[in-house]
C-alpha positions as CSV (number, residue, x, y, z in Angstrom):
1,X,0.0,0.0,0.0
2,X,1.3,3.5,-0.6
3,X,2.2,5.0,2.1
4,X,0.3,7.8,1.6
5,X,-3.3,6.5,1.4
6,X,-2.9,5.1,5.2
7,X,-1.5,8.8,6.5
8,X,-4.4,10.3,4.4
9,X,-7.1,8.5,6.1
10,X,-5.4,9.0,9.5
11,X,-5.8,12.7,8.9
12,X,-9.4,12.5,7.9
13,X,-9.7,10.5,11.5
14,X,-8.1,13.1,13.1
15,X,-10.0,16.0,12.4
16,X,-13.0,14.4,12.4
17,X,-12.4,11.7,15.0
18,X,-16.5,11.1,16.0
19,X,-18.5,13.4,14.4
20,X,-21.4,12.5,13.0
21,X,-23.3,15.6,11.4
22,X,-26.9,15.1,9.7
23,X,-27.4,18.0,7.3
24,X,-26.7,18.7,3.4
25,X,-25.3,22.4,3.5
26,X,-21.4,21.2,4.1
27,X,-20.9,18.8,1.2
28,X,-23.1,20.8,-0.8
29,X,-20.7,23.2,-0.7
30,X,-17.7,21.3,-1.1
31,X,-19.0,19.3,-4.1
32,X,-19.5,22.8,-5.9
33,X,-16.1,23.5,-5.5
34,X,-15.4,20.0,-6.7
35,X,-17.6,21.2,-10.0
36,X,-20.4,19.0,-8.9
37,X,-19.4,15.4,-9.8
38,X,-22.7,14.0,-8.5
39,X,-24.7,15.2,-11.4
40,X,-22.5,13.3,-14.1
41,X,-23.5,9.8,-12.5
42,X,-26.5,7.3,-13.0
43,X,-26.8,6.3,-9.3
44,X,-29.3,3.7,-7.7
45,X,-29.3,5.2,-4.2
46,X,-29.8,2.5,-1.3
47,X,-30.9,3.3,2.3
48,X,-32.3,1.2,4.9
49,X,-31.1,-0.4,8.6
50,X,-30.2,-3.9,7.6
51,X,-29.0,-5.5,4.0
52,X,-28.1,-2.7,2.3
53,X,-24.8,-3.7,1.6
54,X,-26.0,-7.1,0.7
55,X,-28.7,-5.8,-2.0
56,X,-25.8,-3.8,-3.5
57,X,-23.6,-7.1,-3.5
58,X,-26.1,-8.8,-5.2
59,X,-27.2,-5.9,-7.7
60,X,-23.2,-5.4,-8.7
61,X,-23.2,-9.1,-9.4
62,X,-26.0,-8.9,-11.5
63,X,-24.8,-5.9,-13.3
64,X,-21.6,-7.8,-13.6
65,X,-23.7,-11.0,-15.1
66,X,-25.0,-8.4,-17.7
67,X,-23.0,-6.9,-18.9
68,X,-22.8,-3.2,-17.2
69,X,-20.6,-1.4,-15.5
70,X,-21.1,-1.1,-12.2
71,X,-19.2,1.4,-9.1
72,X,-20.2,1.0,-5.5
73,X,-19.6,3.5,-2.5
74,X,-20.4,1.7,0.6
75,X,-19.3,1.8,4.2
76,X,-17.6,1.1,6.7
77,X,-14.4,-0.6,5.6
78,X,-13.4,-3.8,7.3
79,X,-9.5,-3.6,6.6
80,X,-8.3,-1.4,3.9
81,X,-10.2,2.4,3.4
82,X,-10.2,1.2,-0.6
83,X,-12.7,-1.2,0.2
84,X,-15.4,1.3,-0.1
85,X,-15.2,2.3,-3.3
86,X,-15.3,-0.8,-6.1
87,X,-15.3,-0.6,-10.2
88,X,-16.4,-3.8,-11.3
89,X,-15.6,-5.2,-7.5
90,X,-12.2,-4.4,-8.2
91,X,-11.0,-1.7,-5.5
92,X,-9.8,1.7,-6.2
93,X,-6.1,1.7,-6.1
94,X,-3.5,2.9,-3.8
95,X,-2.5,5.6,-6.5
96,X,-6.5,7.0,-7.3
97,X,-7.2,6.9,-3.7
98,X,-4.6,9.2,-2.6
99,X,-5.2,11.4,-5.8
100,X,-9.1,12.0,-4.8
101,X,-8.1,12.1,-1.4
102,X,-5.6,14.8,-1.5
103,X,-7.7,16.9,-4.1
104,X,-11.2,16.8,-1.9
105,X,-8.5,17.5,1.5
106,X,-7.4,20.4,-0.4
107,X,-10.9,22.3,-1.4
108,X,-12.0,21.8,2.3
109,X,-9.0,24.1,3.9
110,X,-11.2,25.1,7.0
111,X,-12.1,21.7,7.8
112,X,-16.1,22.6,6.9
113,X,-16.8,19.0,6.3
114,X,-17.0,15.4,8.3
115,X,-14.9,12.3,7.8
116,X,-17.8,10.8,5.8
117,X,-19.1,14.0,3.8
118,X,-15.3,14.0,2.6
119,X,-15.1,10.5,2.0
120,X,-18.8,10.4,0.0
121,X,-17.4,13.9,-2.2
122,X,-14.2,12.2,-2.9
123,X,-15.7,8.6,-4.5
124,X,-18.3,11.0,-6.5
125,X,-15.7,12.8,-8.1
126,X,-13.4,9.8,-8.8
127,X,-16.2,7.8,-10.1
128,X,-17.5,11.2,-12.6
129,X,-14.3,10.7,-13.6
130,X,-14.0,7.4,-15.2
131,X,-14.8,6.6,-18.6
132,X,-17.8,4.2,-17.8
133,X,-19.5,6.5,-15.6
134,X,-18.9,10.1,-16.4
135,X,-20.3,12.9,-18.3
136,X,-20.8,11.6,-22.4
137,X,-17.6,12.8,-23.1
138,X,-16.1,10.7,-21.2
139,X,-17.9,7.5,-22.1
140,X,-17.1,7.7,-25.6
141,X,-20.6,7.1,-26.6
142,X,-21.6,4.5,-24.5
143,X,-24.7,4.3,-21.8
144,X,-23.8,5.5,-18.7
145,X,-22.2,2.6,-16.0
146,X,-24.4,2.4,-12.7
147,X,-23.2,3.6,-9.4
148,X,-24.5,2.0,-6.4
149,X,-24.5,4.4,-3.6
150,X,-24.8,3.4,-0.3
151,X,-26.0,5.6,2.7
152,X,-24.2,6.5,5.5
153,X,-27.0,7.2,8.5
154,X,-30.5,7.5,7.8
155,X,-31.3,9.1,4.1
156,X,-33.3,12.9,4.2
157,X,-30.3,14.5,5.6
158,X,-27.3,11.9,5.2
159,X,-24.1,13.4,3.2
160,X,-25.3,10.8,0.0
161,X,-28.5,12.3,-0.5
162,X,-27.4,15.1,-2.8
163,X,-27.8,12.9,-5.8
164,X,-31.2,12.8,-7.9
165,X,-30.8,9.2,-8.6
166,X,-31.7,6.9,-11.2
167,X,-33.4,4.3,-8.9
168,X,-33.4,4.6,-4.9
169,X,-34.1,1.4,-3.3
170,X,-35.1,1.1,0.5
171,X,-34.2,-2.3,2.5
172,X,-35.3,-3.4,5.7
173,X,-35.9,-1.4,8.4
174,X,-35.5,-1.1,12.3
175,X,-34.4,0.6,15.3
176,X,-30.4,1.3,15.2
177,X,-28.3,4.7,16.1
178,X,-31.6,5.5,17.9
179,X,-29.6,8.9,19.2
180,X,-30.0,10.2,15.8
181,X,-33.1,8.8,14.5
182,X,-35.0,8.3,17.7
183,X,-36.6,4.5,18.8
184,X,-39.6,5.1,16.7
185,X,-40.3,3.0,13.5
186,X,-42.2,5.6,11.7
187,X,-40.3,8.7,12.3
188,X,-37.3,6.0,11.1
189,X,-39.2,5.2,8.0
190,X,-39.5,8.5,7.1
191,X,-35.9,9.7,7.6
192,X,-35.4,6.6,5.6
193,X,-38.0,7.7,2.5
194,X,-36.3,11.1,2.5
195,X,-34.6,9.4,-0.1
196,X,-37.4,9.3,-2.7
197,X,-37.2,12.1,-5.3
198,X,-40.1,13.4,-7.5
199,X,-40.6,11.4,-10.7
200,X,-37.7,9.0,-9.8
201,X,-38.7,4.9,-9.5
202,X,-38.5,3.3,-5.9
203,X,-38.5,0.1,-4.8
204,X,-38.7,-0.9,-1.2
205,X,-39.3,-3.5,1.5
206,X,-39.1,-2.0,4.5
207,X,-40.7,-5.1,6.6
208,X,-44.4,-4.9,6.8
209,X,-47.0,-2.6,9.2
210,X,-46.1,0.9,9.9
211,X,-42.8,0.9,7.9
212,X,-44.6,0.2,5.1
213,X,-47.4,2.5,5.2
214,X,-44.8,5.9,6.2
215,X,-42.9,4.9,2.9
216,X,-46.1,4.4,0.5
217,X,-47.6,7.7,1.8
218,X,-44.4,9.7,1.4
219,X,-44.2,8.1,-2.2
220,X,-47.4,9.2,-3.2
221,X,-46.8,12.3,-2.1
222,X,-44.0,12.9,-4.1
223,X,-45.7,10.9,-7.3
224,X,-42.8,8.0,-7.2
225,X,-43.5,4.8,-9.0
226,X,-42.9,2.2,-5.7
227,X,-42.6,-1.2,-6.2
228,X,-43.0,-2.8,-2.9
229,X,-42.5,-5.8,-1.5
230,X,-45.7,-8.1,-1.0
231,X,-47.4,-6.2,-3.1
232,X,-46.1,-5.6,-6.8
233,X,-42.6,-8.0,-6.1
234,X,-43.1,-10.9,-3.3
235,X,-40.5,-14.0,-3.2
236,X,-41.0,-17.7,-1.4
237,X,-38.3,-19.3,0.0
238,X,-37.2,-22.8,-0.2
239,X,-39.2,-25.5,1.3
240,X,-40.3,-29.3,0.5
241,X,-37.8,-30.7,-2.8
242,X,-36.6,-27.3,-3.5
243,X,-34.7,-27.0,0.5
244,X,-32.2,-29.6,-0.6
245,X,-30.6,-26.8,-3.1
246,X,-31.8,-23.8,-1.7
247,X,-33.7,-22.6,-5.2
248,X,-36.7,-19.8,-4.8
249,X,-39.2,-18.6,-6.8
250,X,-39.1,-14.8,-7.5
251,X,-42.6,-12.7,-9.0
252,X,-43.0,-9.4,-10.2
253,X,-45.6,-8.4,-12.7
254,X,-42.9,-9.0,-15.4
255,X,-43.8,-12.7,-14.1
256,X,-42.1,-15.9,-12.3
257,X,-38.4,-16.6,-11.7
258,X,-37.3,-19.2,-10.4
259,X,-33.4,-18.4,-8.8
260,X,-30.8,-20.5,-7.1
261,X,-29.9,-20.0,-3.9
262,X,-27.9,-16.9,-2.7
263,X,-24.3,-17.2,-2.6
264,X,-25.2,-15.3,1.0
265,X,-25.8,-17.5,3.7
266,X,-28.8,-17.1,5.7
267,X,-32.5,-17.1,5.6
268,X,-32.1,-13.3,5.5
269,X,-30.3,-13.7,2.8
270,X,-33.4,-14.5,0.0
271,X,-35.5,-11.3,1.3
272,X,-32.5,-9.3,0.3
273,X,-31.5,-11.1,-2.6
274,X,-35.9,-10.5,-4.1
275,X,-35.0,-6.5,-3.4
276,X,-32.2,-6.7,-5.7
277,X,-33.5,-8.6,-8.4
278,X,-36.7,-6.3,-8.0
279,X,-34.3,-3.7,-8.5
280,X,-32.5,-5.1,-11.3
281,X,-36.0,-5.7,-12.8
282,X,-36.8,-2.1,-12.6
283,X,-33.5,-0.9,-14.1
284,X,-34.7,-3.1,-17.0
285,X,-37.7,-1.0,-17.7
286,X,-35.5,2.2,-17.3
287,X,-33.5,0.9,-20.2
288,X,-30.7,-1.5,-18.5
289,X,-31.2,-5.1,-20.1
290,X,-31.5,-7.6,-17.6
291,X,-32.0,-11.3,-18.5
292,X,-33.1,-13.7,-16.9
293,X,-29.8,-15.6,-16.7
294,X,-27.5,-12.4,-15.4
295,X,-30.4,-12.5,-12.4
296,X,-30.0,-16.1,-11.8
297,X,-25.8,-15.4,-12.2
298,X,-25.9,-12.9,-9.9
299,X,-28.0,-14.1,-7.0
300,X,-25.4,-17.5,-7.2
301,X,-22.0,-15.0,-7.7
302,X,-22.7,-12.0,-4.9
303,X,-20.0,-11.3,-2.4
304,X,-20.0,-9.4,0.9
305,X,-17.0,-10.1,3.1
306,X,-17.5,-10.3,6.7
307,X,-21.2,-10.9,6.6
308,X,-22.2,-14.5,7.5
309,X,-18.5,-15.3,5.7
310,X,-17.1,-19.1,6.6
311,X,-13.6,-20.0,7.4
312,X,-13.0,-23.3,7.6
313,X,-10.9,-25.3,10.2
314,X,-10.5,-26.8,13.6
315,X,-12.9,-25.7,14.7
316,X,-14.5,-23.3,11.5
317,X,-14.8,-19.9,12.4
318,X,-17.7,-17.5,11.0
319,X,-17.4,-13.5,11.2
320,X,-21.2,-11.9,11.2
321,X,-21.3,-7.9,10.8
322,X,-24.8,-8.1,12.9
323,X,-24.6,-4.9,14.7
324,X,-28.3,-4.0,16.1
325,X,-30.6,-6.2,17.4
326,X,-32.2,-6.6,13.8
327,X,-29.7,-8.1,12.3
328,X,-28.8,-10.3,15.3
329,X,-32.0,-12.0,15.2
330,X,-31.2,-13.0,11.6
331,X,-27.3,-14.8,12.8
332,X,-29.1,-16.1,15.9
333,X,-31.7,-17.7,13.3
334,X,-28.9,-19.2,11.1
335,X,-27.2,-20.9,14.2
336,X,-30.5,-22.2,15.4
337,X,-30.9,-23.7,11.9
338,X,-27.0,-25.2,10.7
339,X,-27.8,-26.8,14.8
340,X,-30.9,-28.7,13.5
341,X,-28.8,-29.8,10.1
342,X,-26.0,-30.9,12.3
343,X,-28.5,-32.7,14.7
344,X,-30.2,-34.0,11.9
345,X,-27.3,-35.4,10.0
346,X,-25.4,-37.2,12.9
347,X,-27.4,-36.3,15.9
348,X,-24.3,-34.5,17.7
349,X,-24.6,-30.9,19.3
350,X,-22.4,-28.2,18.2
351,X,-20.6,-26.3,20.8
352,X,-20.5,-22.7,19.6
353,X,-17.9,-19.9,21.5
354,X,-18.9,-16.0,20.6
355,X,-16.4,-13.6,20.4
356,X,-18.4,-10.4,20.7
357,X,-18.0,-6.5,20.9
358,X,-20.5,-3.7,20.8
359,X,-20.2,-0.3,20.4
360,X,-21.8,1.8,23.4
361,X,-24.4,3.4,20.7
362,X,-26.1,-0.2,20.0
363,X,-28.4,-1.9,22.2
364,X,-25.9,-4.3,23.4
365,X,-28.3,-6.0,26.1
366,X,-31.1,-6.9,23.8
367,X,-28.1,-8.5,21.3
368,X,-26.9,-10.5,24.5
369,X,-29.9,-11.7,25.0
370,X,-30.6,-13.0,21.9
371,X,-27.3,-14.7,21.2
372,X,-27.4,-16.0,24.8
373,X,-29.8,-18.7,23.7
374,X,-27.0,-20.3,20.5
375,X,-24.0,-19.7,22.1
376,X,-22.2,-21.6,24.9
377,X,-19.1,-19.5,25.8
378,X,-18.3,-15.8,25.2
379,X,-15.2,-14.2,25.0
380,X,-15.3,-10.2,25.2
381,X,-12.9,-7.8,23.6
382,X,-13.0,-4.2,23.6
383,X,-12.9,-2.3,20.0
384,X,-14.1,0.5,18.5
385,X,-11.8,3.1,20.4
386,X,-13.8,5.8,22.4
387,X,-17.0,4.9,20.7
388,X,-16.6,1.0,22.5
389,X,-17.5,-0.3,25.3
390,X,-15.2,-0.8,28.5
391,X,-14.5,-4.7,29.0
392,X,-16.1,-4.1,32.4
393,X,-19.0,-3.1,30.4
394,X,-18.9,-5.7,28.0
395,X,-19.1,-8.3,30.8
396,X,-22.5,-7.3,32.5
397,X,-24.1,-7.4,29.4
398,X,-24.2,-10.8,30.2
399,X,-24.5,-11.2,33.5
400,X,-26.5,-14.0,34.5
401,X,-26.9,-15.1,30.7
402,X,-23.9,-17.0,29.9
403,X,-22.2,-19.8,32.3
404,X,-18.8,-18.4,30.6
405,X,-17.5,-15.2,30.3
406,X,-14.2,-14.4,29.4
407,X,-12.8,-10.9,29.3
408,X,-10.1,-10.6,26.7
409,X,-7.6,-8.0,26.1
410,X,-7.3,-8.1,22.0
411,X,-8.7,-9.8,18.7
412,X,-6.2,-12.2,19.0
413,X,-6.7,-13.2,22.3
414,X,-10.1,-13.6,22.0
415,X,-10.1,-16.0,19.0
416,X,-7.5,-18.1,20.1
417,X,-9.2,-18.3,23.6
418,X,-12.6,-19.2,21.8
419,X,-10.5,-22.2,19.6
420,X,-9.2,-23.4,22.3
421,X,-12.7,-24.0,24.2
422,X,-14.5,-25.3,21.7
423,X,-15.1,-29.0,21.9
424,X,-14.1,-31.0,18.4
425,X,-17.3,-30.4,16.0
426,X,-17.8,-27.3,17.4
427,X,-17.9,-24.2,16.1
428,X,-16.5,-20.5,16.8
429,X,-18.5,-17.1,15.7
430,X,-17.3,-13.4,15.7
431,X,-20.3,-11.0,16.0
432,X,-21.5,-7.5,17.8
433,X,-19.3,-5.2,15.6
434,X,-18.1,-4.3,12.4
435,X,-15.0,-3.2,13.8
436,X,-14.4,-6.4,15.3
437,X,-14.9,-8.3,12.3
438,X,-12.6,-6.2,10.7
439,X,-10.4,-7.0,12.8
440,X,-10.8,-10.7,13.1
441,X,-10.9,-10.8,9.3
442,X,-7.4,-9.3,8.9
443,X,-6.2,-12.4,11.4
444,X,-7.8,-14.6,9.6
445,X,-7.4,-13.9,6.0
């Protein structure tokens, strides 16, 4: 890695060690002094509290599988800061990503702007500036590439939405960073919906009831075409004959599909998977060809590392982003399940150890609780920096719900610790935090 790009990013941590800044004015501003980048790009714009970076895994397979080009701005990084900006899945280099860096550093001299207002005006203006994706000129004469932009916090006033996009899309929704956006589903809905523009397709699936209805009104209020889920796109998952290979049938009013089984694990994992293909089928009627094969393609071919990812051994480890108490249902689900397989094919229980962290902005308890009932030892380990949780804190989270609790000092320690207690077939799982993943990733990898 140049070793630039890692001094570059430590600046941007610096100045802007924790803030987190809702409003539009600041990289407004900045982007016009960029010249506006945004406005050269044909974005599909995704909010939402869980699976958005899986819907935009899956759609940049399946723009892959077809043929298009495809960019993708998502965060946070696991490892390496280049991680959030992809061409083709390919990460931006060491050399473009010091480039863009230094040039957006340079047009914000009085440090107006927040670490991720930067980082979201830097990948627009490196992306406006590739041939695929830029103004016509730059494209010699063919169809814009798509860019899949991910949101940072919310969507009415996150740093992302100051794009009128081609497509927005709107995944599942729930109570996370409830100091910003408050513990209420329907006020979250409609920070979420404040991504919608006039006259611009939609397509959502924002989990039923109240959700639901706050996005469909503030669509029809702005006169946005919404395809939602359940009612014009729906999806069944595998049960009976088709369980044994995991294949689903898809509907739209385009008609029936009939899909292989995500390349992501987890039930989850086929509600997210029917938003993209939605999604993809939508971009087909706004002039982006889609066959049936490149949707099939790309549902088998999507990648999203640290989410649900496997790494085999003695014993296997798996590393699970779930950060809210959402998304911990859905890993807490999964183990509950591969435990009935295992019991099923050899009647033998699976030992499983946690290595867990939360950050003190999550609703650690209620994640406790839920992992409490899959997990047989925990190991704690502090991450996150100032935003984490003391280990003190991290060990009366689960008072009184765990027999074992270990408090570890590092990564390292922890996984090591949690090898070493689990009994041969058994089973080791890294969960609570991105950061930690991250971290546990770069050990493992």
């Amino acid at each position: 890695m140049s070793e630039a790009v890692p001094a570059l990013t430590a600046l941007l941590a610096r100045r802007h060690p924790e803030t987190i800044r809702l409003g539009l004015t600041p990289v407004r501003r900045l982007l016009s002094r960029l010249g506006n980048p945004q406005r050269a790009l044909t974005v599909v714009h995704v909010a939402g509290t869980n699976g958005k970076g899986s819907v935009i895994a899956f759609l940049e397979a399946i723009c892959l599988a077809a043929g298009i080009p495809v960019a993708a701005f998502t965060s946070p990084h696991l490892a390496r800061f280049n991680e959030r900006i992809r061409i083709n899945r390919v990460e931006i280099s060491d050399e473009a990503l010091e480039s863009v860096l230094s040039q957006t550093l340079a047009l914000d001299p009085n440090e107006e702007t927040t670490f991720f207002e930067l980082t979201t005006a830097a990948a627009l203006l490196h992306l406006a500036r590739l041939k695929p994706f830029g103004r016509p000129e730059r494209r010699g004469g063919q169809p814009p590439g798509i860019v899949l932009l991910e949101t940072g916090l919310g969507g009415r006033l996150d740093a992302t939405n100051v794009v009128k996009p081609r497509l927005s899309v709107i995944t599942a929704l729930g109570v996370d960073h409830a100091d910003y956006l408050g513990h209420s589903l329907a006020g979250i809905a409609r920070e979420k919906a404040g991504i919608l523009k006039p006259g611009v397709a939609a397509v959502a699936a924002p989990g039923g009831g109240e959700p639901d209805r706050v996005v469909t009104g503030v669509a029809n209020r702005l006169r946005v075409a919404l395809a939602l889920a359940g009612r014009e796109f729906g999806f069944a998952a595998p049960s009976g004959p088709e369980a044994v290979n995991g294949s689903w049938r898809f509907r739209d009013r385009e008609g029936r599909l009939f899909l292989p089984a995500p390349s992501l694990p987890g039930r989850h994992q086929y509600a997210n998977a029917a938003l993209a293909v939605a999604a993809a089928r939508m971009l087909g009627r706004l002039g982006y060809p889609m066959p049936a094969a490149a949707l099939r393609a790309g549902v088998a071919q999507a990648v999203w590392p640290g989410r649900l990812e496997y790494f085999p051994g003695v014993p296997p480890v798996w590393l699970d982003g779930a950060h809210n108490p959402q998304a911990v249902w859905a890993l807490v689900r999964f183990l509950r399940e591969r435990n009935a397989q295992d019991a099923s094919a050899d009647g033998a229980s699976r030992p499983t150890a946690l290595v867990f962290s939360v950050l003190n902005n999550k609703d650690g308890a209620a994640m406790a609780r839920q992992l409490a009932t899959v997990v047989q030892r925990v190991f704690t380990v502090p991450c996150g920096g100032s935003r984490g949780r003391t280990p003190q804190e991290l060990i009366d989270l689960w008072r009184g719900l765990a027999p074992g609790v270990t408090a570890c000092a590092d990564t390292r320690q922890a996984l090591d610790a949690a090898r070493r207690a689990v009994t041969p077939g058994g089973r080791v799982v890294v969960a609570g935090s991105l950061f930690l993943v991250g971290e546990a990733r770069s050990l493992l990898c």
